[in-house]
MARTORTOR-251726 format. One record per residue (C-alpha): x, y, z. Coordinates in nm, 2 decimals, always signed. Layout:
BEGIN
<site><x>X</x><y>Y</y><z>Z</z></site>
...
This chain:
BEGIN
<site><x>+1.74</x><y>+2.34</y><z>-1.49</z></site>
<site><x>+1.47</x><y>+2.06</y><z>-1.43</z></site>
<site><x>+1.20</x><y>+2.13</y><z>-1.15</z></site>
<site><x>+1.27</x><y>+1.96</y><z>-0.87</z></site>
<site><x>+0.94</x><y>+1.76</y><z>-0.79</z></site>
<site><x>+0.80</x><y>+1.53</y><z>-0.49</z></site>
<site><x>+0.54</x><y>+1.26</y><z>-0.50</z></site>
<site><x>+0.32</x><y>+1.21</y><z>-0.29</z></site>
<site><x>+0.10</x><y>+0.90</y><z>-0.19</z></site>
<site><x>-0.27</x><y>+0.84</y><z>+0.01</z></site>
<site><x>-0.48</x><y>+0.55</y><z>+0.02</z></site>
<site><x>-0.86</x><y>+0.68</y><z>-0.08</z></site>
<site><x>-1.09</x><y>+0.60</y><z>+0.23</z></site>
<site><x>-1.41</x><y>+0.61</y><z>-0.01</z></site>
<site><x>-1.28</x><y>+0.36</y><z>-0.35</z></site>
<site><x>-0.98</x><y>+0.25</y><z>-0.15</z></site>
<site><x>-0.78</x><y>+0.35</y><z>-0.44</z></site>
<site><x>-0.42</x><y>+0.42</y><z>-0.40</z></site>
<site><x>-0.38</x><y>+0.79</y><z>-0.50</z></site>
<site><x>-0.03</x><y>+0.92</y><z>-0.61</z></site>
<site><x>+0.04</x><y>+1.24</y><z>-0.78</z></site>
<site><x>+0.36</x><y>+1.48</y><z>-0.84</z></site>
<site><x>+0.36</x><y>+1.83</y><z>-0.73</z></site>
<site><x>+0.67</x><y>+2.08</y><z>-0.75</z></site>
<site><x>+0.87</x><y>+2.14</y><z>-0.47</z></site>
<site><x>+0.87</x><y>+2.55</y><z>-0.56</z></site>
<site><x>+0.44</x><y>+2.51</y><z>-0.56</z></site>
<site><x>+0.45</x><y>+2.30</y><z>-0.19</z></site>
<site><x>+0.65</x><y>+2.59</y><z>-0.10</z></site>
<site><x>+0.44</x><y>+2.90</y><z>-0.20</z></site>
<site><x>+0.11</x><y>+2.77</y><z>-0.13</z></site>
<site><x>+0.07</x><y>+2.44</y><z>-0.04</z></site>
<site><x>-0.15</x><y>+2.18</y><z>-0.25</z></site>
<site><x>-0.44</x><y>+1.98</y><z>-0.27</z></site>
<site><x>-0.42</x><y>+1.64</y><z>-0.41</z></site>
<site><x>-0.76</x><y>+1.44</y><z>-0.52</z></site>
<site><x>-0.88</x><y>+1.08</y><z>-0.59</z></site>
<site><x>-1.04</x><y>+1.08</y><z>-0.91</z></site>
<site><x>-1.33</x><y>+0.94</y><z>-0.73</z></site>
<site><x>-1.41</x><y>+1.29</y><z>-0.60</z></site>
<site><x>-1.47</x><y>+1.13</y><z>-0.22</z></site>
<site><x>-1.16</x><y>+1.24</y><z>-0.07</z></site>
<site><x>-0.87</x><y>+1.48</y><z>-0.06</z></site>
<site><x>-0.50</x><y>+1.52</y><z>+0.09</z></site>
<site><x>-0.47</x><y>+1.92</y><z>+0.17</z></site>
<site><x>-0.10</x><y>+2.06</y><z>+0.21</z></site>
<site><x>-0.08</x><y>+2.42</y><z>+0.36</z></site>
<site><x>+0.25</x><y>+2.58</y><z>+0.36</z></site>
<site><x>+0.37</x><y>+2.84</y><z>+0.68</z></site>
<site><x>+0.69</x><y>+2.97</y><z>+0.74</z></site>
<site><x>+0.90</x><y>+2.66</y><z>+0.80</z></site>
<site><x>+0.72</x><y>+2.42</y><z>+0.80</z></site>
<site><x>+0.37</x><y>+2.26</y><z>+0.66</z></site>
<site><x>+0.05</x><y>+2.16</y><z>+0.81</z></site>
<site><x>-0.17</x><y>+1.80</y><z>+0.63</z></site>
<site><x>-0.49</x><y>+1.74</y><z>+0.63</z></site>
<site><x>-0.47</x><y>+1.37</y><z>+0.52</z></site>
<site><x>-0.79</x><y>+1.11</y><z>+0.46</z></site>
<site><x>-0.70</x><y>+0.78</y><z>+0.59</z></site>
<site><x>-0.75</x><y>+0.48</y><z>+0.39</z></site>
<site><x>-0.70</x><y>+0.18</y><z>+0.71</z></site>
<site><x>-0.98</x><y>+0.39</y><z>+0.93</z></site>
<site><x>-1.18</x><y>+0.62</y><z>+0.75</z></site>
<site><x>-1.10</x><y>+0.93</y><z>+0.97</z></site>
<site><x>-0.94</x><y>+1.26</y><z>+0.88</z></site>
<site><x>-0.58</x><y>+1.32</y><z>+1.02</z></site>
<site><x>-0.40</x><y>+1.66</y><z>+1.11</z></site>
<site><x>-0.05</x><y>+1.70</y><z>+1.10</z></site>
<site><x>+0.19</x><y>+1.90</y><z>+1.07</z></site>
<site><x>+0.60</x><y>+1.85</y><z>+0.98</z></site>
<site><x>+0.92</x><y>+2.06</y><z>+0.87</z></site>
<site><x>+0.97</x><y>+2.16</y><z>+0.55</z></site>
<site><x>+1.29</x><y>+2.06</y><z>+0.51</z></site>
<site><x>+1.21</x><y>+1.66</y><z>+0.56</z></site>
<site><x>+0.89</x><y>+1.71</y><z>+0.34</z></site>
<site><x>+1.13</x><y>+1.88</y><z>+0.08</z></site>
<site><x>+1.37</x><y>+1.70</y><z>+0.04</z></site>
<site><x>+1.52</x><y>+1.34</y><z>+0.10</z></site>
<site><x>+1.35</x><y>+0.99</y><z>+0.07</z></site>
<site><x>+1.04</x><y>+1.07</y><z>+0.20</z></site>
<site><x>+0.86</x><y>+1.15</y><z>+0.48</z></site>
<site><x>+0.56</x><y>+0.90</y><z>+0.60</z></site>
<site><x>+0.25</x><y>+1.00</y><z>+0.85</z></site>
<site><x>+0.08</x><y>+0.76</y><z>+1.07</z></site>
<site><x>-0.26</x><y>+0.65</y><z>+1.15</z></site>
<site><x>-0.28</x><y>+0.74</y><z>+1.54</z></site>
<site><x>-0.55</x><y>+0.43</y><z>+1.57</z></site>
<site><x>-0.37</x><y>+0.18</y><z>+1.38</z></site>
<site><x>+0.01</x><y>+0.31</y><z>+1.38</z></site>
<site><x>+0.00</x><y>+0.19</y><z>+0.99</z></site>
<site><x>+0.16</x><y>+0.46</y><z>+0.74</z></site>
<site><x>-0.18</x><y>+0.64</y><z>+0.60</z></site>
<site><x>+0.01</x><y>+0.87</y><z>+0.36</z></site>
<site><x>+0.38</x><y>+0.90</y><z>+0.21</z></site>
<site><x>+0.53</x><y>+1.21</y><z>+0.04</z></site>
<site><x>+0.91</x><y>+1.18</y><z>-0.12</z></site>
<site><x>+1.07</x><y>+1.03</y><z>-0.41</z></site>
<site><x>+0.87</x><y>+0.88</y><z>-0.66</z></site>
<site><x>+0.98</x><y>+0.48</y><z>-0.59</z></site>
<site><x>+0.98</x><y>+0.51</y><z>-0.21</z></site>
<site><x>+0.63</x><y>+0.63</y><z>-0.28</z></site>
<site><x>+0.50</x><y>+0.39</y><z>-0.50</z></site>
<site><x>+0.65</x><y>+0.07</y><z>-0.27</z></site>
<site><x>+0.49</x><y>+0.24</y><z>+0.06</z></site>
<site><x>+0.17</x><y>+0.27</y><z>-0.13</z></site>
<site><x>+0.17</x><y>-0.05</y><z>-0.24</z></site>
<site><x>+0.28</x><y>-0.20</y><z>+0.12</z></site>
<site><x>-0.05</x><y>+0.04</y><z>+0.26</z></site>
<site><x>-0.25</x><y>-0.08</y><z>-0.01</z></site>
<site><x>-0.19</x><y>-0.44</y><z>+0.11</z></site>
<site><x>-0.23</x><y>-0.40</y><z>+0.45</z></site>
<site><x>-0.57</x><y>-0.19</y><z>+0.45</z></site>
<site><x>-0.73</x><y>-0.47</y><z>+0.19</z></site>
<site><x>-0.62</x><y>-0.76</y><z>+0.52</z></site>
<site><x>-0.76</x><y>-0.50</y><z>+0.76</z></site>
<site><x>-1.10</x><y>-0.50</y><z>+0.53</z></site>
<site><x>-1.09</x><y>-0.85</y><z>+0.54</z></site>
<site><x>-1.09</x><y>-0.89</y><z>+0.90</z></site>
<site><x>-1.34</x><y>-0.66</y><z>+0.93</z></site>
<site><x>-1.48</x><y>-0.57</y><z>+1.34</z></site>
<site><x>-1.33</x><y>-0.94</y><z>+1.45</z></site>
<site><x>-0.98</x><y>-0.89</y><z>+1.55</z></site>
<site><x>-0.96</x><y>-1.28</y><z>+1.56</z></site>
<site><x>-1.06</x><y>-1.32</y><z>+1.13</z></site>
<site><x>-0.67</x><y>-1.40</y><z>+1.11</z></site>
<site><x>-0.58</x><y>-1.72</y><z>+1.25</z></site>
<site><x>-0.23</x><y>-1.52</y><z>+1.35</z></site>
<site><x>-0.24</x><y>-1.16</y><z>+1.16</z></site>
<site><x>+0.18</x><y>-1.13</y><z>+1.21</z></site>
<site><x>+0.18</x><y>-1.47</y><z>+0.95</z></site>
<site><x>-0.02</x><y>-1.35</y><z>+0.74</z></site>
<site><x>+0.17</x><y>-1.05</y><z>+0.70</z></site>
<site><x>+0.45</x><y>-1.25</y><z>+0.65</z></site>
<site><x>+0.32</x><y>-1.45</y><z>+0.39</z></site>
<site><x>+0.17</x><y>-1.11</y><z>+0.18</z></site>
<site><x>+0.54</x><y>-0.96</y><z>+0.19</z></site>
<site><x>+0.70</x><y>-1.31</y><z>+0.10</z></site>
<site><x>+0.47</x><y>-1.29</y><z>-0.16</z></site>
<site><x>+0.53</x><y>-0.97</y><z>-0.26</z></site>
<site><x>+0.91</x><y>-1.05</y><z>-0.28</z></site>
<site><x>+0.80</x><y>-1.41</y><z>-0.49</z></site>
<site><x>+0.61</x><y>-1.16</y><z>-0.75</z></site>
<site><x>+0.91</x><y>-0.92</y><z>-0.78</z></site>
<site><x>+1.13</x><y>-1.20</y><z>-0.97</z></site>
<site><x>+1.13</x><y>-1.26</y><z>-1.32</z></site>
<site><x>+0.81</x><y>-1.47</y><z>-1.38</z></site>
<site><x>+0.79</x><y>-1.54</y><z>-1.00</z></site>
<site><x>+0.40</x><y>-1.57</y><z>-1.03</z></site>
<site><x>+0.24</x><y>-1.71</y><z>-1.31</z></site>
<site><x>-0.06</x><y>-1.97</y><z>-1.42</z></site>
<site><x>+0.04</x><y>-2.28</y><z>-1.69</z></site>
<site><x>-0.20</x><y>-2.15</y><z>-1.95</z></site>
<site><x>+0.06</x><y>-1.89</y><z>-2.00</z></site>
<site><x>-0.07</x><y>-1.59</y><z>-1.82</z></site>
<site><x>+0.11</x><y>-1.37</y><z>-1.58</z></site>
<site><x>-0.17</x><y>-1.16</y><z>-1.46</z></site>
<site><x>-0.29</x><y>-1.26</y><z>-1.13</z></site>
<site><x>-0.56</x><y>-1.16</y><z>-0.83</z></site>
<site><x>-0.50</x><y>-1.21</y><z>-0.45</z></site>
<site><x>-0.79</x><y>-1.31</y><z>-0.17</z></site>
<site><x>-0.68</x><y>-1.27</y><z>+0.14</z></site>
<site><x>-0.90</x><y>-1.50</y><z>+0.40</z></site>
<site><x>-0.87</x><y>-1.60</y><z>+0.78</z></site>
<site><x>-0.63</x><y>-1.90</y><z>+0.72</z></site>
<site><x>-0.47</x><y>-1.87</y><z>+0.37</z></site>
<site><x>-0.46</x><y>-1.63</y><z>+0.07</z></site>
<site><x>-0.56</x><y>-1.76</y><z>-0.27</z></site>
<site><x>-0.39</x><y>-1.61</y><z>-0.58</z></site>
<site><x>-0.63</x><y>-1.59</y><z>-0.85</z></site>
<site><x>-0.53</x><y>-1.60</y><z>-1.25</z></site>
<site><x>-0.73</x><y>-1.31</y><z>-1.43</z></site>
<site><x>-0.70</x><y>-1.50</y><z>-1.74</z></site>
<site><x>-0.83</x><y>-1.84</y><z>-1.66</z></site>
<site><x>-0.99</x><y>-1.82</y><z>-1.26</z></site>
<site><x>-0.78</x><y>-2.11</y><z>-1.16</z></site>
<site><x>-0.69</x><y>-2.04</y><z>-0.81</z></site>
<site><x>-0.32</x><y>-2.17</y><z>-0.61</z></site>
<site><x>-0.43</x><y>-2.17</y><z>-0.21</z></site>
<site><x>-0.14</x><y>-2.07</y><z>+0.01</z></site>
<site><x>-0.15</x><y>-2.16</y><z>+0.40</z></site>
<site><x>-0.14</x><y>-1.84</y><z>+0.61</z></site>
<site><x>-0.21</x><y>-1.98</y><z>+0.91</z></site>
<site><x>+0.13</x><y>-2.13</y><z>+1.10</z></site>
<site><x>+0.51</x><y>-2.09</y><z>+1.09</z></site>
<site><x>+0.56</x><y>-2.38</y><z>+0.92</z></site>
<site><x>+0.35</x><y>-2.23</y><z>+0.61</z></site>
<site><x>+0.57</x><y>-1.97</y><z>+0.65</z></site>
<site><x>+0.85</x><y>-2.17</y><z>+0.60</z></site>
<site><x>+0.73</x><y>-2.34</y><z>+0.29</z></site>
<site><x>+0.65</x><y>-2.09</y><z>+0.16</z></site>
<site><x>+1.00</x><y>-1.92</y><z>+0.24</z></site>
<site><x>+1.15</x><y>-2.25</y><z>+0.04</z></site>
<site><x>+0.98</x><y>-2.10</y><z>-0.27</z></site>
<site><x>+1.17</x><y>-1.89</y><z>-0.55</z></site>
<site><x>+0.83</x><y>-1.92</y><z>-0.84</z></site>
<site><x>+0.52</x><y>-1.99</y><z>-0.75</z></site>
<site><x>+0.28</x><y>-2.17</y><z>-1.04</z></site>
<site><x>-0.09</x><y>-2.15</y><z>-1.02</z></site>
<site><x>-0.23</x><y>-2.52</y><z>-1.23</z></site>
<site><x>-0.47</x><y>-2.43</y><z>-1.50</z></site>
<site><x>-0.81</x><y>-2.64</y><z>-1.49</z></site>
């Protein structure tokens, strides 16, 4: 009989990394675990009591430590279970099934780079709920079968995220496509768009 096994997902506050590795559910449960970023900066700490589990989890959107704790069964078992930064209510750590790790991380990963970004000043973001609009449009844009690519051929791509807009970067060529992040009607183009091209030089 396979070993049943969870995943489980933190954002390293040190690299900024996102860290996701697999543990068995029959090692959570005797003794807990202790997942590390290969960076050697930070680590997720997992003890196990009678019913339930206490976390030690490093937070990758503010650079604290958070306690806390949950029941065994949700961290066992199901989807998932997701913790919370108490500063910035954004998920800081996910443990579950593999996928509905790996999309959470990458949704954290993308939020904590635009919190990076906008630094001490709350106002860097023109309007912060746009832009997150745009990054998840985006993100849906990039799922689709060549959704984002650059005409000399490439498919690999950056993203900069700034005040106003976000430029998408080709890692082949550097030729950069600037999308407006700024207003609802950039949302709304942008919304209009099934593939997004960026022009070579």
């Amino acid at each position: 009989m396979k070993e049943e096994m969870r995943t489980i997902g933190y954002l390293c506050p040190a690299c900024h990394k996102r860290v996701i590795q697999q543990r068995s559910v029959f090692a959570l449960s005797a003794s807990g675990v202790v997942v590390s970023c290969e960076c050697g900066e930070s680590s997720l700490t997992i003890e196990a009591e009678e019913n339930k589990f206490r976390l030690s989890v490093p937070c990758g959107v503010c650079g604290e430590e958070h306690l806390a704790e949950c029941s065994a069964d949700k961290l066992l078992h199901g989807r998932g279970i997701g913790l919370a930064c108490p500063d910035t209510k954004m998920l800081c750590c996910f443990i579950g099934e593999d996928y509905a790790v790996e999309h959470e991380m990458e949704q954290l990963s993308l939020a904590a780079a635009k919190e990076r970004e906008q630094g001490d000043d709350p106002a860097a973001f023109a309007d912060s709920v746009i832009m997150y609009e745009i990054l998840s449009e985006l993100k849906e844009i990039a799922a689709r079968k060549d959704g984002i690519t650059c005409s000399c051929g490439s498919k690999s791509y950056g993203m900069e995220i700034h005040s106003t807009y976000v430029d998408l970067v080709c890692k082949s060529c550097g030729a950069k496509l600037r999308i407006p992040a700024a207003t609802d009607e950039d949302l709304d183009r942008l919304c209009c768009r099934m593939k997004l091209q960026i022009k070579s030089e």
